[in-house]
N, C-alpha and C positions, 0 to 999 in steps of 0.2 A: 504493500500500500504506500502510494507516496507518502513521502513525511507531512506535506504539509494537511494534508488530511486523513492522518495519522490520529489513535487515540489517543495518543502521546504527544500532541501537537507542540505543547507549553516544555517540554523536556524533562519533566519531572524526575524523571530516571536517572536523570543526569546530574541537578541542583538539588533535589529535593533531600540530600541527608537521612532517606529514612526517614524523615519527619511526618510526610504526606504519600498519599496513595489516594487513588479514583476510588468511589462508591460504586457499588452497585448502579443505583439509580444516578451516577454522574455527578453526586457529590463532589469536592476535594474535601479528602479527609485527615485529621490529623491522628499519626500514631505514637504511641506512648513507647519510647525509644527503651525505657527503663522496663519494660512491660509487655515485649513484643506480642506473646499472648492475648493482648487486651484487645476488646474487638477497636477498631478505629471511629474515629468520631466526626461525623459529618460538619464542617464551618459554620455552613449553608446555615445549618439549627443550631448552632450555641448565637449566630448573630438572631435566627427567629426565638431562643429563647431571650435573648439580653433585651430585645425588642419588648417583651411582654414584660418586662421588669421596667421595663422606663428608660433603658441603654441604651440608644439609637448610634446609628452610624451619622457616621464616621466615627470608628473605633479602633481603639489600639488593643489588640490583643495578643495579654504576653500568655505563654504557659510556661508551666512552673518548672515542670521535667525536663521540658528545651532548654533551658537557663541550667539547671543544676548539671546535666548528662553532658553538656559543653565541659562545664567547670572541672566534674570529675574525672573526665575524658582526658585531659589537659595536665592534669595532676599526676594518672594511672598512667600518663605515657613519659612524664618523667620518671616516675618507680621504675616503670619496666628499661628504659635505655638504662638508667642509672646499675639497675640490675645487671645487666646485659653487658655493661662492660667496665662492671666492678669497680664503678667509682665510687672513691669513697665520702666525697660532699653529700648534702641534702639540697634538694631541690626546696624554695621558700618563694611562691608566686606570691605576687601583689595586684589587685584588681587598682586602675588607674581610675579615681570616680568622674574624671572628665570624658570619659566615656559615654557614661549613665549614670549622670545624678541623683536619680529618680531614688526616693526611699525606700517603697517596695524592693528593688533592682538589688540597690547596696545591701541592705540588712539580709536579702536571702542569697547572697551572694555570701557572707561574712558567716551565716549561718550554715551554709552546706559546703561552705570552704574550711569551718571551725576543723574536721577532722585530718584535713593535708594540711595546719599550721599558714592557711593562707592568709593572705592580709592586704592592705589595703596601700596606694599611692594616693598623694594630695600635689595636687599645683599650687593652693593659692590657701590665703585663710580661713574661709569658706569650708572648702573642703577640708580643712583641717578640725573644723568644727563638728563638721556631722562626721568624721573618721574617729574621733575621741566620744563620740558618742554611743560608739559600736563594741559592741561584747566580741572583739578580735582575740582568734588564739592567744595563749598560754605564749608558743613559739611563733605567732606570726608577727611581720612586721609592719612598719609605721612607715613609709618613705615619702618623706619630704622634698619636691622636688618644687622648681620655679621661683621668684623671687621673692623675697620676702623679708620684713619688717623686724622691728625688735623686738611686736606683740609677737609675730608670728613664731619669730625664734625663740624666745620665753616659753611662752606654752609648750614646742616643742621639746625644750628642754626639760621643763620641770614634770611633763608628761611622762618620763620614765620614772619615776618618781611612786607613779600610781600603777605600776604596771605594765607600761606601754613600752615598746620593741620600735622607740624613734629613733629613726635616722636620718640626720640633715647634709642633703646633699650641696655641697658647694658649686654655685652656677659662675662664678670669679671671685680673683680675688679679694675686691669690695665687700664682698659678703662675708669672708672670713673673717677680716678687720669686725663688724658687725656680731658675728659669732662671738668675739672672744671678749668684746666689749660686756654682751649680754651674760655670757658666762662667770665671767670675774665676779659681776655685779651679784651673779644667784649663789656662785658660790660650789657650782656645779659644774662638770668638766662633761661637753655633749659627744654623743656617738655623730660619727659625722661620715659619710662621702664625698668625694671628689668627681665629678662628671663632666668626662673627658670626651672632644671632638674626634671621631674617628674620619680617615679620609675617604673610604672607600663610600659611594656614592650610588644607592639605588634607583631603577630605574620607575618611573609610572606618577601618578597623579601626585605624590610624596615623596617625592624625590628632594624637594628642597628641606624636607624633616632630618635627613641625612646628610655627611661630608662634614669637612672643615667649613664649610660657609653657609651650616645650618643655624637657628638666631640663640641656641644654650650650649652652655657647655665651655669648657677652657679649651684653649691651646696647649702645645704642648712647654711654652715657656712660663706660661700661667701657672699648669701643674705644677713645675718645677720649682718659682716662686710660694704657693699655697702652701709646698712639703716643705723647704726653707725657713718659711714664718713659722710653722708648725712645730716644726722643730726648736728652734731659738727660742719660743714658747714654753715649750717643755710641754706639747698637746700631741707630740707623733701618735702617742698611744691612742689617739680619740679618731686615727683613721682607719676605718675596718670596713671600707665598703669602693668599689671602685662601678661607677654608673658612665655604662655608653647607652647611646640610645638607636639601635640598630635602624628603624625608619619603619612607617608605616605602610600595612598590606605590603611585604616584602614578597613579591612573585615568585622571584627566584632561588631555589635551596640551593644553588652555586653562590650566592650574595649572602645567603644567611653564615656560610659554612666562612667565608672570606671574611666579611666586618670582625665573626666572634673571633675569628684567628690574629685580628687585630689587635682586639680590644687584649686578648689576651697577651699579644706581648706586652700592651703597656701593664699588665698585672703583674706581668713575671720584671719588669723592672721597677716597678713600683715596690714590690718585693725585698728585690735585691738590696734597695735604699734603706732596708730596716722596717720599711713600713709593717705593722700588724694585721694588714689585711685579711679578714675573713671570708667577706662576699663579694661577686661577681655578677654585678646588676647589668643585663644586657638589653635591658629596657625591652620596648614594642617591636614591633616586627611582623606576629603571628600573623597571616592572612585567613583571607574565610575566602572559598571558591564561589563567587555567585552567579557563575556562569555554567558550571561543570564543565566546562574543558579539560579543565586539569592540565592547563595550560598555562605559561609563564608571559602574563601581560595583567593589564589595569585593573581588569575584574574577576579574574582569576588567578587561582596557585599553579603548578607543578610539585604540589610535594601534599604527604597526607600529614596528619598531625604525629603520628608516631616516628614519620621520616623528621619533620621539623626536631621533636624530641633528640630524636639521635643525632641527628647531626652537631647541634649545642653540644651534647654531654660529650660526644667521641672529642669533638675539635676542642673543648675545655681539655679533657682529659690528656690526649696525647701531648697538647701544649707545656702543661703541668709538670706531665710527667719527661718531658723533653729535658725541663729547664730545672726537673727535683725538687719543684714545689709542693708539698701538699695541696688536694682537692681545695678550691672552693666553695661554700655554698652557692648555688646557682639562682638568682633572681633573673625572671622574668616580667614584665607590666603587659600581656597579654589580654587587651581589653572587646577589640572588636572579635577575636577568634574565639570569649567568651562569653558574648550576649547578643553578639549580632543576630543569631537564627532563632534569638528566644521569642521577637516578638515580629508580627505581623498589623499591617494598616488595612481594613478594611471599610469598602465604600460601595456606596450604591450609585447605578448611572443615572442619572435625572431626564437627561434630553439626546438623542440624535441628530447630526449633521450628516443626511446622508448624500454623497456626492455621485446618485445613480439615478436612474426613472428605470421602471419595469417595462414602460411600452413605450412605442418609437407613434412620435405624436403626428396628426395626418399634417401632409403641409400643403394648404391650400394655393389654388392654381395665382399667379401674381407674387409670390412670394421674393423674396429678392433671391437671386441664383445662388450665391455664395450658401443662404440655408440649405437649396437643395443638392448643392453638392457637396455637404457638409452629411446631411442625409443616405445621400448615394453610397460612402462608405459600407452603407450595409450590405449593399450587394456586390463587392469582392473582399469582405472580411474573412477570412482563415488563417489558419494559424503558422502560413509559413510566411503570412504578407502583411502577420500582425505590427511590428512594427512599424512599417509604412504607413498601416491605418490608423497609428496614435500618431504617427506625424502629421498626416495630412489632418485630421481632424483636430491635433494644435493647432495647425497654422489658419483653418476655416474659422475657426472661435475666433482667433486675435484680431483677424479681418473684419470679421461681425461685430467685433467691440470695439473699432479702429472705427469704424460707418456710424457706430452711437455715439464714440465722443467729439466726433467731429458735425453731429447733429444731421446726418444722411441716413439714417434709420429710427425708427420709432421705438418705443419701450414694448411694443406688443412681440414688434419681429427679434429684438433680444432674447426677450424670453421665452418664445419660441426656437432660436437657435440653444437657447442654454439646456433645454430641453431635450431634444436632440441630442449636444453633446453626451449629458448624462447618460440617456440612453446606452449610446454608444462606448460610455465608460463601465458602463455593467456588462458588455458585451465582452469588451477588451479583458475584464479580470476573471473572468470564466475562462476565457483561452488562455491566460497566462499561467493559471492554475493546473493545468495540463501540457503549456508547451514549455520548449526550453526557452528562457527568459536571460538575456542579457541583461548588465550592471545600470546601462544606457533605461532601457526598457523599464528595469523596478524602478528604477532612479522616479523617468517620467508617471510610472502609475502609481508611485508613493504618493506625487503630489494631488491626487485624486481619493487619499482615502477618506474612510469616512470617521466622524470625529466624533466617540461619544464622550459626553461630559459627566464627569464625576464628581460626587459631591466630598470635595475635598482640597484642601488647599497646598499646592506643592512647594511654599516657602515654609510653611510653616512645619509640615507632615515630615519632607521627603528634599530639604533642603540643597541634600551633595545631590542630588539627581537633575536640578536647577544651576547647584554653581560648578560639579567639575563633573559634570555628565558620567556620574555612577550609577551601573547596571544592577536592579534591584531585582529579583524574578517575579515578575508581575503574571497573572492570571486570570481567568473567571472562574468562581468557586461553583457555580451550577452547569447541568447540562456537557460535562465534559463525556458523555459519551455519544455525545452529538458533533456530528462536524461544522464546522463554525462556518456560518455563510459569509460573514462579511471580514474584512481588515480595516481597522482603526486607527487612529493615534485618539490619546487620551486628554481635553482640558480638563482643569480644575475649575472651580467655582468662583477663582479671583476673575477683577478685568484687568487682565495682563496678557498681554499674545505669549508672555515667556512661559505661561503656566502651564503649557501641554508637557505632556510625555512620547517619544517621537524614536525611543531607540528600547527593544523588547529581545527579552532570552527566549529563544525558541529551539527546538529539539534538531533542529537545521542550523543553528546560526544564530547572530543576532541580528534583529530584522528590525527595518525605518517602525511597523507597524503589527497590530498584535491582531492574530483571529478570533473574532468575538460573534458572539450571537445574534439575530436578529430579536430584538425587544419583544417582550409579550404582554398587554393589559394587564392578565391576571398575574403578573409576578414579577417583585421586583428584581433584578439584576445587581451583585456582588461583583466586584473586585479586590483580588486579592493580593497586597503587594508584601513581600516576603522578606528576613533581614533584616530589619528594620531597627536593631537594638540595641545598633553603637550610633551615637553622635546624631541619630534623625532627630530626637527627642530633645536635645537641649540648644541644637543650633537654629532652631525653627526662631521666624518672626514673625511680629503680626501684620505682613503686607494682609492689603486691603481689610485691617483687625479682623480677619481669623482666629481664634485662641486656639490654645490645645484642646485636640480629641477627648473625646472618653476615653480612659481606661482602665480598663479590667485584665487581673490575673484569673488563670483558670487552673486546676489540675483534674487530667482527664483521669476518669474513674474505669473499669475495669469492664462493664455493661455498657459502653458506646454512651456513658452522662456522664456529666463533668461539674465540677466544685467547684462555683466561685469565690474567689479565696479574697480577691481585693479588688474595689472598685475607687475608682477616682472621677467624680463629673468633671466635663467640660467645663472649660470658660465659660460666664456669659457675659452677653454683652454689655453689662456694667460694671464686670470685672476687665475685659477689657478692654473697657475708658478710662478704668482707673490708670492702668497702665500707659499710657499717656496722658496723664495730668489731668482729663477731665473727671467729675463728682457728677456721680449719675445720678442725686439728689436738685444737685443744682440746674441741672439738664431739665430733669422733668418740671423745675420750677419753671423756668422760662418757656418752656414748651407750654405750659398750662397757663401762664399770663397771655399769648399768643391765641390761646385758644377761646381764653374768657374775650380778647378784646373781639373776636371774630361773634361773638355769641352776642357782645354788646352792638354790633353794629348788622345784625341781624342777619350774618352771614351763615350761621348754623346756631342750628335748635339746640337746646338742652337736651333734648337725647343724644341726638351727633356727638354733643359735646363728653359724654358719656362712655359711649363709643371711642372716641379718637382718646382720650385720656387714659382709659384702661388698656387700648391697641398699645398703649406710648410704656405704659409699665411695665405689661405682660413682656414685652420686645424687653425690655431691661432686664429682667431675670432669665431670658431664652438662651438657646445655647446660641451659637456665632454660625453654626451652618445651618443649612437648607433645612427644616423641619416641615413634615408630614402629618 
């Protein structure tokens, strides 16, 4: 069966992780990876059940199991390299919460990480806050990374104090000066890091997070200064952590295997100087495939998670053991390879743009020639002369709309050729479906498809898909054992032309446009956009004040139902006015002085008045999308 009307059309088999599998009745269904036993559980009805609860989409929906089975996954595959080739460090992962701020996220992260001594990264104060807030292993750690204050370094400091496994990494020298200022003053000598620029330099959308002329990190004469001061101090003993930060969605396990072999000689000279060195922080890196290629480019790996494990732990080890160092423990900040597949955005489609007519419209006798030879096309249309006949019928349209702007045609005979066209464009994507198709040819009949609108916003939702054209697995959650009649590109509900979706993972390829169903009265239409559970959630703005989705946690249960464990409502729309400076109290006053004067001057009744005032409230406490 061709692929592209395949029942496998979206690739599942490819991206899907075991997460999802097709229903029976053409569900997409999610399976419980922890559980494989457990029957699977249709989308389609956890959103018709969230519905009957008051949970409307546009929804973010995390599961619980997808989140924990990453984390443990990750953990279970440094045991086994570690095993496998008798190293003797311990592996000590940190979840970076710039990732996924989100409460929910952190705290069951902290919680199903508590057994592998996992622990948590901070950038800023902030997250320093809600990271001391957290019931973190006995053995996990605290790492403090990005710049930071005297509060910030204080807290840090005196946080081990109550227990905590902090370690403040040195972004330059300034900040050591800083360090030893705050120190003196407590009276307590801090655990500290050094994070150092490596040169080697990855390639893809993050490429500038890596090299010497990434924006953290020292030089190598920086370092050498830091350990200097350090020493004349009498603080050497207070360096026990060495932090690169390898770069992020690192494609290539050739690039992973090179940086750590880096980093690690500055270890082993770092070393040599005396230093106390314990751990070996080789920061981000981990990718998530969301392509399935298992290929080494933008939106995909070439390497599986147990390959990434081993390759760290061999290239540490033999390093080590080159230069007769003892192991060190191995830190990773693995954040998108841990959350990203946990959660999912789902949306319903609201309206159709569709760029076709089913029948070829009569063209009455007078008509100007260009419609009817614009027409004519249909009578040597096949599929070996197909694309001559998307050319010719480009070039008949631009003529016909060349005669309207120059006022030599009417608005009737317009759209009457537009007409036609269409026609003739439902014609063209039938044969194309069946013939061999050139790059030229989809190129031209991309520009033709049809566009459904979803109720959802893609600054807010799905932000990297907007600014560095990240490949998310997108799909329709109903009907997937039906073959899709139509190809789409996806708007959003903003007025922005930038808000469509216009590049889709399909089990072929990646394609300008996604096969989607034709709409039915009785039932609404889902999409289902996959990943979504590094960095969507916190880089979102409120173009056109969108706020954030609903969100709901789920854990599926064993009998095809599922537990909802946590919900979160949407913005509304006075929550976000607040967020730009406007008091939705004070809104409604003026709205209501406006309303009284129109009442005064007999422009509307006192019922109207009624009406539009409570219209004006209910709208203030609503959620920020399309409600049904």
């Amino acid at each position: 069966m061709d692929a592209k009307l395949g029942p496998d059309v979206y690739g599942i088999d490819r991206w899907g992780h075991q997460f999802l599998t097709v229903l029976p009745n053409g569900d997409a269904g999610l399976r419980d990876v922890q559980n494989p036993e457990a029957d699977p559980i249709s989308i389609a009805e956890i959103v018709a059940d969230l519905g009957e609860r008051g949970i409307n989409s546009p929804v973010l929906l995390r599961v619980n199991s997808f989140l924990q089975s990453s984390l443990i996954e990750l953990n279970e595959g440094f045991a086994a390299a570690i095993k496998e080739y008798e190293y003797q460090g311990a592996y000590r992962g940190v979840f970076p919460i710039k990732v996924n701020q989100q409460a929910e996220v952190v705290e069951r992260i902290v919680e199903t990480g508590r057994q592998y001594q996992y622990g948590l990264e901070v950038g800023s104060k902030p997250e320093l806050l809600i990271a001391l807030a957290q019931r973190i292993a006995k053995d996990g750690l605290l790492i403090c990374n990005g710049v930071k204050d005297e509060e910030f370094i204080r807290l840090a400091i005196l946080s081990c104090k109550i227990g905590f496994n902090t370690i403040i990494v040195l972004e330059s020298p300034k900040e050591l000066d800083l360090v030893i200022k705050v120190s003196k003053a407590l009276g307590e000598k801090p655990r500290l890091g050094v994070r150092i620029k490596l040169t080697h330099k990855i390639k893809g959308n993050w490429a500038e997070s890596s090299g010497d002329r990434s924006s953290f990190g020292m030089t190598t004469d920086n370092v050498v200064a830091v350990v200097n001061r350090l020493k004349a101090e009498g603080m050497e003993d207070c360096l026990i952590l060495q932090h690169s930060h390898l770069g992020s969605q690192i494609s290539d396990i050739i690039d992973v295997r090179r940086i750590v072999s880096e980093a690690c000689r500055f270890f082993t000279e770092l070393k040599a100087l005396g230093l106390p060195l314990k751990f070996l922080d080789l920061g981000g890196g981990l990718g998530v495939d969301y392509t399935g290629e298992k290929q080494s480019n933008e939106n995909s790996v070439n390497y599986s998670l147990p390959e990434y494990c081993e390759a760290v732990v061999e290239t540490v080890k033999y390093a080590m053991d080159d230069a007769g160092i003892a192991h060190p423990n191995i830190i990773t900040e693995s954040g998108r390879g841990v959350v990203a597949l946990s959660s999912m955005l789902i949306f319903d489609v609201l309206d159709t743009t569709l760029y076709d007519s089913p029948t070829m419209p009569t063209i009455q006798e007078g008509a100007h020639h260009l419609i009817g030879d614009l027409s004519a096309i249909r009578d040597y249309l096949t599929e070996k002369r197909l694309q001559e006949c998307v050319n010719d019928a480009i070039y008949y349209r631009e003529e016909v709309r060349a005669l309207f702007r120059r006022g030599n045609l009417d608005i009737q005979s317009l759209a009457l050729a537009e007409t036609v066209f269409r026609y003739l464009v439902a014609q063209f994507k039938t044969l194309a479906k069946e013939a061999e198709t050139s790059e030229q040819l989809e190129e031209q009949l991309g520009n033709f498809a049809d566009i459904y609108h979803g109720n959802f916003s893609l600054f807010q939702s799905l932000p990297d898909v907007w600014a560095i054209d990240q490949l998310h697995p997108i799909m329709p959650l109903q009907r997937l054992n039906e073959p899709p009649q139509r190809d789409a590109v996806l708007s959003d509900i903003t007025c922005d032309s930038d808000g469509k979706i216009d590049q889709f993972v399909l089990a072929d390829g990646i394609s300008p446009t996604l096969p989607v169903h034709d709409l039915s009265e009785d039932e609404t239409y889902y999409i289902g956009v996959f990943f979504v559970g590094a960095y969507q959630e916190t880089l979102g703005d409120l173009h056109n004040l969108f706020g954030d989705t609903n969100v709901v946690t789920v854990a599926l249960g064993e009998d095809g139902e599922f537990d909802l464990l946590h919900e979160v409502e949407g913005d509304t729309i006075a929550e976000v006015l607040d967020y730009v400076e406007y008091e939705a109290q004070a809104c409604l006053s003026t709205f209501r002085k406006r309303v009284d004067k129109a009442v005064s001057s007999k422009k509307l009744t006192i019922s109207e008045r009624r009406v539009l005032i409570e219209a004006y409230k209910d709208s203030l406490g609503g959620y920020t999308y399309f409600e049904k």
